[in-house]
N, C-alpha and C positions, 0 to 999 in steps of 0.2 A: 751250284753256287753261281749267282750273279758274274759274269766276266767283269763285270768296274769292280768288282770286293777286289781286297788282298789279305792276307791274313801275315801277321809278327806274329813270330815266339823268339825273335836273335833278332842280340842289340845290336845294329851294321858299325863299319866303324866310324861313319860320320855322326852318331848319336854322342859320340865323347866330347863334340864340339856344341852341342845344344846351351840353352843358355841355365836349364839346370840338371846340372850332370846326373844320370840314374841312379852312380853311385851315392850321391848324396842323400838322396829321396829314399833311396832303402837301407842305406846304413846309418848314416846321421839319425836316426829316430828307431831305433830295435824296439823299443816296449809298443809300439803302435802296430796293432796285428791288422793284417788286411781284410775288408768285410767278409764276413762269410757266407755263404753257399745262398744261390746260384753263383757261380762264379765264368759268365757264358755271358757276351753283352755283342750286339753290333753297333758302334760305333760310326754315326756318322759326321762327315768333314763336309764346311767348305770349300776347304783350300788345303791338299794335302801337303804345298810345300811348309803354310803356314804350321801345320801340324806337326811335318817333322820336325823344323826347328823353334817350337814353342811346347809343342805337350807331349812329341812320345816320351822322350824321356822320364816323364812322371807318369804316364800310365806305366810303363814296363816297372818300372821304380817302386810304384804302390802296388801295383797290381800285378806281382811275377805269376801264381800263378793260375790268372786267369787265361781263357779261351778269348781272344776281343778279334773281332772282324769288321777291318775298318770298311767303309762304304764312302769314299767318296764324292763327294759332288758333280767333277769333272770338268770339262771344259767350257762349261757354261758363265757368260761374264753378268752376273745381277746387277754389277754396278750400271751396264750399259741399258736395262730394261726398267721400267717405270712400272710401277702401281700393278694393276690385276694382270701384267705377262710375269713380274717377277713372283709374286703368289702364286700362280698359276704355276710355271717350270719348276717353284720350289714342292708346291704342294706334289708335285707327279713325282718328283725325286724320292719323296719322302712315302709316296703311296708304292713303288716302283722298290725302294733297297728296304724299307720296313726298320730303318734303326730304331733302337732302344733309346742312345743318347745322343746327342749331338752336341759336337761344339760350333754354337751360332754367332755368329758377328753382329756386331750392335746397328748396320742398314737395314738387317733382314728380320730382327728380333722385334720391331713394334706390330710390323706388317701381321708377323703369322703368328703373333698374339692376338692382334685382333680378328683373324680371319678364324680363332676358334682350331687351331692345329697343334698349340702346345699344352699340356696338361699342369694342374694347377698345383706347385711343389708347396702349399699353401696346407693342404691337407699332410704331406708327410710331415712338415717342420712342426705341427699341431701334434701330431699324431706322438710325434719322436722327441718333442719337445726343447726341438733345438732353439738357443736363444740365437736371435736375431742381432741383438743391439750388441753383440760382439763384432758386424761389418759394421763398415762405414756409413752413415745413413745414406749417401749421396748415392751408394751404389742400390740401395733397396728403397730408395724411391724412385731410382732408373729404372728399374726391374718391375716395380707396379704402374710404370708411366703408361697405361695401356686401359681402354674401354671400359674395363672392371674393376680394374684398378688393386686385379690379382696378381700372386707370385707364379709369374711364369717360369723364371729364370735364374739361376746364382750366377755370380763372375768370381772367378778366383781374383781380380786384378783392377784398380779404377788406373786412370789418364784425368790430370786437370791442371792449371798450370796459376801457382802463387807470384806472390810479391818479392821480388828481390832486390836487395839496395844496396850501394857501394860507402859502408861507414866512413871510410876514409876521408871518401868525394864529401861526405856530411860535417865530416868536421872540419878539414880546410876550407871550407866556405862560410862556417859558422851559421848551418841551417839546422833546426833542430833534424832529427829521425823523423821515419816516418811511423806511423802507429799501427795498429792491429785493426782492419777491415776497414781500410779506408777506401772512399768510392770512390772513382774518376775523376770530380771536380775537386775534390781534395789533392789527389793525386799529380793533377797536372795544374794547382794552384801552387804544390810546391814545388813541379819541376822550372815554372815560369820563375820563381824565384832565383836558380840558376843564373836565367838569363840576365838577371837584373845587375849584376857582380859583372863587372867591367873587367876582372881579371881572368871572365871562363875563359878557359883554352879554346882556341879554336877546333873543331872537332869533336867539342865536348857535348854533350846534353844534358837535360835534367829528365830527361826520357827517350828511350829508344827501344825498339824489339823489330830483330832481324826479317820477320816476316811480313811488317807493317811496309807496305811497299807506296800507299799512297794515302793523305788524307783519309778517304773516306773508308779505308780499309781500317783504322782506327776507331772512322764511327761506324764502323758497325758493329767493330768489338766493344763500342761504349753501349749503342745498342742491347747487341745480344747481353750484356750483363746484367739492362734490366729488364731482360726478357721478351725481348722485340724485334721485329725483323722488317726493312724495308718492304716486303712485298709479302701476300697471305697465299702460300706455296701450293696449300688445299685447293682454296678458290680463284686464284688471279686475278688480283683484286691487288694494288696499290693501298701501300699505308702510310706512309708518309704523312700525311696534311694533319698537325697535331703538334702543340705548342711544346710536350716534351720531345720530338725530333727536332722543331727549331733549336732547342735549349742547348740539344746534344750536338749538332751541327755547326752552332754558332761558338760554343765553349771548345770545340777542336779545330773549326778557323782561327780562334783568336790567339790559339797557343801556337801557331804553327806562323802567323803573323810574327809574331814574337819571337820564334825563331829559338823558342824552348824542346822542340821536340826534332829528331832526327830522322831520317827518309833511309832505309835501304836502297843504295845506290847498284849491289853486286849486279854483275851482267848473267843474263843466262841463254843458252842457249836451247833449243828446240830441235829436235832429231824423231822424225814420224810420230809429229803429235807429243813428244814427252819433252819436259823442263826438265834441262841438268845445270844443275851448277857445281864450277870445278872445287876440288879443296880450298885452294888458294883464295877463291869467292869466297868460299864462308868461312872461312877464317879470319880476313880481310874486315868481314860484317860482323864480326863476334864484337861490335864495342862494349859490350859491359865486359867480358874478360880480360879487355886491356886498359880496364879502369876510367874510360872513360865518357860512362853515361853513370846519372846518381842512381836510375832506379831503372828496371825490367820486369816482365813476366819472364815465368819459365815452367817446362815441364821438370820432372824428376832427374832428366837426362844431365841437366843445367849443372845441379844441385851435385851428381856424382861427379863430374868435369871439375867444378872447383875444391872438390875433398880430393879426386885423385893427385891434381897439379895445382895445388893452391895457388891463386894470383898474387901478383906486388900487392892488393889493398884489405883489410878486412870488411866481409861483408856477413849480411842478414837476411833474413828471410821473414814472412810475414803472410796470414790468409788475406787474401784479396786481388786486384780492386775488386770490390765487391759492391751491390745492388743499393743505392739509395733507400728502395721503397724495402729490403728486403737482405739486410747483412748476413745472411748466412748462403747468399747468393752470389757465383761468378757467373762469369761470360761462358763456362762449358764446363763440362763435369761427364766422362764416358767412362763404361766398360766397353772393351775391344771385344773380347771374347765370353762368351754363354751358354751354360752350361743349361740345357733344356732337353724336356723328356715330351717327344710327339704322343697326341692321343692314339695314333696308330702303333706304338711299342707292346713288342708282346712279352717284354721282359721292362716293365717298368720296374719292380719293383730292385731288382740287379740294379738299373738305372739309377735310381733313388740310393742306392748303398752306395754306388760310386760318388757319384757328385757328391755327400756326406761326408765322405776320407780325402776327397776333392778339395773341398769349402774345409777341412779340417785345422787345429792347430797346428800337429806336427808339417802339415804341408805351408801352412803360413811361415812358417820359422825356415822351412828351408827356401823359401821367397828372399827373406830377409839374410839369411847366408850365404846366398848364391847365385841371387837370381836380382835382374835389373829393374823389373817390373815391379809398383808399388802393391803389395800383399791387401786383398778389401776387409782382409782383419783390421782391426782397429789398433791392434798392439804392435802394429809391424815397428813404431819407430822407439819403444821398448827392447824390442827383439834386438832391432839394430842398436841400440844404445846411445840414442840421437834424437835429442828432441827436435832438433834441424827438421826433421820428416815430420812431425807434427801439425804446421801447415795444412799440407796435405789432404787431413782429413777433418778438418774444421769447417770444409764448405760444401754446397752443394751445388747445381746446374739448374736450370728452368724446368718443369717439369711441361710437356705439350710443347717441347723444341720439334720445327720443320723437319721433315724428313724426305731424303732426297728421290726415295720410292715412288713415296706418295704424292708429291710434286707435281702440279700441270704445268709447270712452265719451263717452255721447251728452251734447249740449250743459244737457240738462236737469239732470244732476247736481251742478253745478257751484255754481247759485243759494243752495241749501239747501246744501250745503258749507260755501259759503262764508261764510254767515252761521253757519254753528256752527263754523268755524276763529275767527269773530273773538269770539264770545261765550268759547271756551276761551283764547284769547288774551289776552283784559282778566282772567279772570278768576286768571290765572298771571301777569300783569302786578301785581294788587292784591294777589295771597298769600292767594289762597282755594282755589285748589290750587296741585297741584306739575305741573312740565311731565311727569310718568309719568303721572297721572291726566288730563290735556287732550290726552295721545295715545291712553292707551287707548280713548276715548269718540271720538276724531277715527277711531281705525282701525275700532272695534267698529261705528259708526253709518253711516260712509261705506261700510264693505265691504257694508252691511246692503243700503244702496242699492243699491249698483254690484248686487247679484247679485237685486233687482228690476228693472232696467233693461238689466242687458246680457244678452241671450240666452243665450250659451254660460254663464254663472252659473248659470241660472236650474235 
């Protein structure tokens, strides 16, 4: 055997702290028999820490008593390598341990789908006639976002992050709610309204999110929600020069003129390359929690926070902001984790039973009982008994989002960018240009770059 394998048959005692405990996974569900024979699988990890504290518990849970030998990845960092080294080192991994299945992360899964290394789960769900339209759509069109526009992959789990609004803040101000998939110019026509009320608090907003740390860090989330990205990550090529970036540019100067929209102010610090920020930071920055911004995005995390310690105000939830050209559309929409079967498994068909009991109901339900992660069942907010979580699975992501793999453009460009986005920024925020002249000089200066730095430019 391989010296990187390890082999489980004993649950350690740190397994009792996972986020879904074994015992729930095997006993909360008795009539659900585990697949039958082979029952021999190698298992391959990216990330063995991620593994222990996200899936062994469900393998050992669902699967007591198979054989599985995991294979992990090892010390190798992908996120640090770019395009044909990270294919390359994954591909030898994967030629080198020979797993059956893998749990793939969503940076590595476009790449070595398209490079023709994962096998098509397209044929079993045909074959087995499993319905589909039981996940979420958002996750199985992430899953065929790729050359062929096949199933490479299931996700036990989606990430996206809705509309949340402070009813209270809505009726002391006498501004109606906000509505179901409103898009951005909606969204911040009615947080401008806020400002309009002589009596806002100080401190207050009609919009804030704690990670919006500047201007254009807004447009780019007004951006990516209709599917677009200041710069083409493939080619190195500038895009900006385009009457809807003006639109988007000029509609989040104007509100921030206005003095409708809030700034993350928290400090952070830096320690070998890494941002920390202390508790007291982000708790500090938590202003929708302390009632006072009318409306926020948020992930699921938001959502469990205000059911465990409900706040002084009553609030709502709602899909979106969502896409102008395209309402079933936000600004992201990911599975983290991917359950994929290499063409090189010599036990696909093992492989295929797991992921099956994997992607199954009774393991949806124990998402929904136990587990923190949104279930890419559709019935998860059923399960929970909460249409609260319905949201959630009302929207989808862009389909052909950048990928940081595949990317030519090196991390150097980025610095000097960014500080001439924010200089064009304030200076369309005071009325010393117009958002036409702080694009032209963002497209003319950045392309100037990219075609110093990136080779095939050059």
């Amino acid at each position: 055997m391989n010296e990187t394998r390890s082999r489980f048959r004993q649950t350690p005692l740190w397994a009792a702290a996972a986020i879904v405990p074994a015992v729930l996974l095997s006993g909360c569900q008795p009539e659900a028999e585990p697949p039958e024979a082979p029952k021999e699988l190698v298992l391959g990890v990216i990330d063995e820490g991620t593994y222990n504290y996200q899936f062994r518990a469900i393998f050992e849970g669902r699967f007591p008593d198979w054989k599985i030998t995991l294979a992990p990845l090892g010390d190798v960092k992908l996120y640090e390598m770019k395009g044909e080294e990270a294919i390359r080192v994954f591909n030898e991994y994967l030629e080198r341990e020979q797993p059956d299945l893998v749990i793939m992360n969503s940076l590595m899964y476009p790449p070595m789908a398209d490079a023709g290394a994962l096998r098509d789960l397209g044929e079993w769900t045909s074959r087995d006639k499993m319905d589909l339209s039981v996940f979420a759509p958002g996750m199985i069109e992430r899953m065929k976002d790729n050359e062929e526009g096949k199933l490479f992959g299931l996700s036990p789990s989606i990430r996206t992050s809705v509309l949340y609004y402070n009813k209270s803040m809505f009726k002391t101000y006498g501004i109606e709610e906000p509505r179901e998939r409103m898009n951005w110019n909606e969204v911040l026509g009615l947080s401008d309204r806020f400002t309009q009320d002589a009596s806002l608090e100080e401190g207050s907003y009609g919009f804030y999110e704690s990670n919006i740390r500047s201007p254009f860090d807004l447009v780019q989330v007004v951006a990516q929600t209709e599917g677009l990205n200041f710069v083409d990550t493939r080619n190195g090529r500038m895009t900006m020069q385009s009457e809807e970036w003006q639109r988007m540019w000029r509609m989040v100067a104007d509100s921030y003129r206005r003095g409708s929209l809030g700034l993350n102010g928290r400090k952070q610090k830096v320690v070998d390359g890494v941002t920390y920020v202390s508790q007291e930071e982000q708790e500090a920055a938590d202003l929708f929690y302390k009632g006072k911004v009318a409306m926020t995005y948020g992930q699921v995390d938001l959502m469990q926070k205000l059911k465990a310690k409900p706040p002084s105000f009553e609030w709502g939830v709602l899909p979106g902001p969502v896409s102008e050209r395209d309402p079933e559309r936000t600004w992201w929409f990911v599975s983290d984790y991917i359950f994929v079967i290499p063409t090189a498994a010599s036990r696909p068909e093992s492989a295929w039973n797991a992921i099956r009991e994997l992607q199954s109901e009774p393991v949806g339900k124990v998402y929904a009982s136990a587990g923190t992660d949104l279930s890419s069942r559709m019935d998860y907010p059923k399960w929970k008994n909460d249409p609260d979580y319905e949201p959630f699975y009302q929207q989808k992501g862009w389909p052909n989002s950048p990928s940081y793999v595949t990317s030519v453009i090196p991390t150097e460009f980025y610095q000097p960018f960014n500080k001439l986005v924010a200089e064009q920024m304030d200076a369309t925020i005071s009325n010393r240009i117009t958002a036409e002249q702080a694009l032209e000089t963002l497209q003319r200066e950045g392309q100037k770059w990219l075609d110093q730095l990136v080779p095939a430019n050059k």
